[in-house]
C-alpha positions in Angstrom: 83.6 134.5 102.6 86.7 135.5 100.7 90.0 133.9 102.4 93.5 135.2 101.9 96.8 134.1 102.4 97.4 137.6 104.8 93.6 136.5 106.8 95.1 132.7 107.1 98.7 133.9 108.5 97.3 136.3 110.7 95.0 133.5 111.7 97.7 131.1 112.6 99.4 133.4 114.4 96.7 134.8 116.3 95.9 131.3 117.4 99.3 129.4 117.4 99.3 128.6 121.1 95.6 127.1 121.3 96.6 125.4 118.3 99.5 123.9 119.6 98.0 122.8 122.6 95.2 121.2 121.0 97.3 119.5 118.8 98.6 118.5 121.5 96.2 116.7 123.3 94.7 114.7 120.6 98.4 113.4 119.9 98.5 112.5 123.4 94.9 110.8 123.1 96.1 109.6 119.8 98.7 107.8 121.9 97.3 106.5 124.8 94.8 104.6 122.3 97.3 103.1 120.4 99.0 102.1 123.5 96.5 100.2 125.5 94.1 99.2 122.2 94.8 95.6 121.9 96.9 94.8 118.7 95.4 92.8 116.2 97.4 90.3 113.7 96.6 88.2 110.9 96.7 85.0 109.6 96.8 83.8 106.1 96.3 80.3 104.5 94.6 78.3 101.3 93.3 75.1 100.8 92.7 73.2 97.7 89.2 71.2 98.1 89.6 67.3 97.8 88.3 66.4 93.7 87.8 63.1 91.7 87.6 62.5 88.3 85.2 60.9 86.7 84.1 59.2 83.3 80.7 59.0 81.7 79.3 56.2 79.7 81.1 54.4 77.5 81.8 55.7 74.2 81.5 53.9 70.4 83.9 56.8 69.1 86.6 55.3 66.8 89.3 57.1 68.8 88.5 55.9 71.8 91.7 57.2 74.2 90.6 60.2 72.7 87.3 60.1 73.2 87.9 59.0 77.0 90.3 61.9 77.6 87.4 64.2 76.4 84.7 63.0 78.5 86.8 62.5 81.9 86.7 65.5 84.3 87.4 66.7 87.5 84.7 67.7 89.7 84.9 68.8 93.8 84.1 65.9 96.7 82.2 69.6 98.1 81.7 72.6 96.4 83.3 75.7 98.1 80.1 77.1 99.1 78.6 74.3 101.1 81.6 74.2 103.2 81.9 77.7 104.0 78.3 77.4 105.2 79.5 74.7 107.2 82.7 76.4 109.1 80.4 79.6 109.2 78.2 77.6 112.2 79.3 79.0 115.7 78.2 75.9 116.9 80.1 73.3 114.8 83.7 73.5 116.3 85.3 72.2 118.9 85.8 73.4 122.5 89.6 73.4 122.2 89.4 75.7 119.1 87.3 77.8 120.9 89.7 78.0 124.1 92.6 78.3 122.5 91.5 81.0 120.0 88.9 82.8 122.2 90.6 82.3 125.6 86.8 81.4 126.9 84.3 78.7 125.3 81.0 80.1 125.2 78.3 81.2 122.6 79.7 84.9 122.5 83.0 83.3 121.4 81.7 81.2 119.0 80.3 83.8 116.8 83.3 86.3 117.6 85.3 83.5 116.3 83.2 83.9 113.1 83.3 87.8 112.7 87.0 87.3 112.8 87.7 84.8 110.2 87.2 85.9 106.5 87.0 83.6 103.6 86.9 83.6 99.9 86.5 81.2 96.8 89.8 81.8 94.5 90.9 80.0 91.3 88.1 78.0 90.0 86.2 77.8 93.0 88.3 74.9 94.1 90.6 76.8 96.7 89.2 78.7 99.9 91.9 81.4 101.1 91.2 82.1 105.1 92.6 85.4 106.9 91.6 85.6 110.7 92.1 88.4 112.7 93.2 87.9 116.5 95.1 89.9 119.2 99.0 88.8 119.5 100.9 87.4 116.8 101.5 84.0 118.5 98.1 83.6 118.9 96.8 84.5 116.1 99.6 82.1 114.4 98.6 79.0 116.8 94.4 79.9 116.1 95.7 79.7 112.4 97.5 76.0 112.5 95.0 74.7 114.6 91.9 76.2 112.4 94.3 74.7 109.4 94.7 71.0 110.6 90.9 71.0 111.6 89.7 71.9 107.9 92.4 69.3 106.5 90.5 66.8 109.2 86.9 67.6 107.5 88.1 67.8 104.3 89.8 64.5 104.6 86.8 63.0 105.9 84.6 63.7 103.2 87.6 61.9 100.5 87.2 59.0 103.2 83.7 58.6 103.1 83.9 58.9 99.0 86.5 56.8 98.2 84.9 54.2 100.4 81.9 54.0 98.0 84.7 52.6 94.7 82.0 54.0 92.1 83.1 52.4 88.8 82.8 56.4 87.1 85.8 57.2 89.7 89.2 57.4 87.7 90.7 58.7 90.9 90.7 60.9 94.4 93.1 63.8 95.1 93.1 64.8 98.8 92.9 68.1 99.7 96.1 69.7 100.2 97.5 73.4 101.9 99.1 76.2 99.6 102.1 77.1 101.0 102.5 78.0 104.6 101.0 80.4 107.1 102.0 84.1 106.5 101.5 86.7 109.3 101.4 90.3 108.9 104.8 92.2 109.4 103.1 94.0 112.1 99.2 94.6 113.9 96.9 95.9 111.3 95.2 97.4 114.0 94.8 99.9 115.4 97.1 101.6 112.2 99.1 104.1 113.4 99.4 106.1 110.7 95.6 106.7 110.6 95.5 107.5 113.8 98.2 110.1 113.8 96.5 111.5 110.8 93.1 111.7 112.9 94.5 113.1 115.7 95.9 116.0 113.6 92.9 117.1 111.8 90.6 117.0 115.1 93.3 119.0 116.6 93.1 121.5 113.5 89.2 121.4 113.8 89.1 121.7 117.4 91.1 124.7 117.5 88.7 126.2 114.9 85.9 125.7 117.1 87.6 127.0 120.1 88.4 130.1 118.1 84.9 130.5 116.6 83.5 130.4 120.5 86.1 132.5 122.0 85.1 135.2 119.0 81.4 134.4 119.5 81.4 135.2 123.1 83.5 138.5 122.9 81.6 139.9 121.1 
């Protein structure tokens, strides 16, 4: 089908009120969704996994501070991995979590809990960064500080429990600690405006192509 600027003007102006009206509509049903969809923020933090460092058996090397500095290393209380299996358990946090976060405790709001957080290993594994996704900025930003303090809590207790046991190989125990503070997203990243607009637009355009195509269709 050969297409020409003179066939696309005519076009346009042929159709320019079904067009217009069309585009119409979808930015009026582009609106009303962005209006009454519930606006989702986000919530940023890091923790740095409790560590230890440790020594091997002794050494005969003539150097010995030398020696000692080679063989002592830091290695994590938990690897990031078996935690993050652990927080990704519906069942393993607590009621007021759950309410406060969820509005409701049940099983359905356990694992929406879940599909909401994200989490990642960064640096050298030793760091877990947490984004979680929840309607209204305030609280999204009180889901964060609670989820926050309750990881500190676990993490702490696992440094408890280790630094209980005084193994001679232990040099010493760093807690795990938060990076920075919470960050929020200047504004909802959802539903994104800008998407939507852009949607609305092209089914306007596409719409007003099929209207034109059955209008045509049934003339003739």
């Amino acid at each position: 089908m050969y297409i020409s600027y003179a066939i696309v003007s005519t076009w346009f102006r042929q159709n320019f009120k079904l067009l217009l009206a069309l585009e119409c509509m979808s930015l009026l049903a582009a609106g009303t969704f962005l209006y009454f969809t519930p606006h989702i923020y986000e919530a940023n933090f890091a923790v740095r996994l409790p560590k230890m460092e440790i020594s091997s058996t002794s050494d005969t090397s003539k150097d010995e501070s030398k020696a000692q500095s080679l063989k002592n290393q830091w290695v994590l209380l938990i690897s990031g991995l078996d935690f993050l299996r652990g927080i990704q358990n519906p069942m393993g946090h607590p009621n007021a979590l759950i309410q406060t976060c969820m509005g409701d405790v049940s099983n359905a709001s356990r694992k929406q809990l879940i599909q909401t957080l994200q989490m990642s290993l960064m640096g050298s594994g030793d760091i877990i960064h947490f984004s979680l996704r929840l309607e209204g900025r305030q609280r999204v930003l009180h889901c964060a500080i609670l989820f926050r303090d309750l990881i500190i809590q676990d993490l702490d207790g696992i440094y408890d429990s280790r630094s209980r046991k005084n193994a001679p190989q232990i040099k010493q125990l760093e807690k795990a600690v938060v990076i920075g503070d919470i960050t929020l997203s200047d504004s909802y990243i959802y539903p994104n405006p800008q998407k939507t607009i852009l949607a609305a637009l092209i089914a306007g355009f596409l719409l007003a192509i099929f209207g034109v195509s059955l209008r045509n269709k049934y003339r003739a």
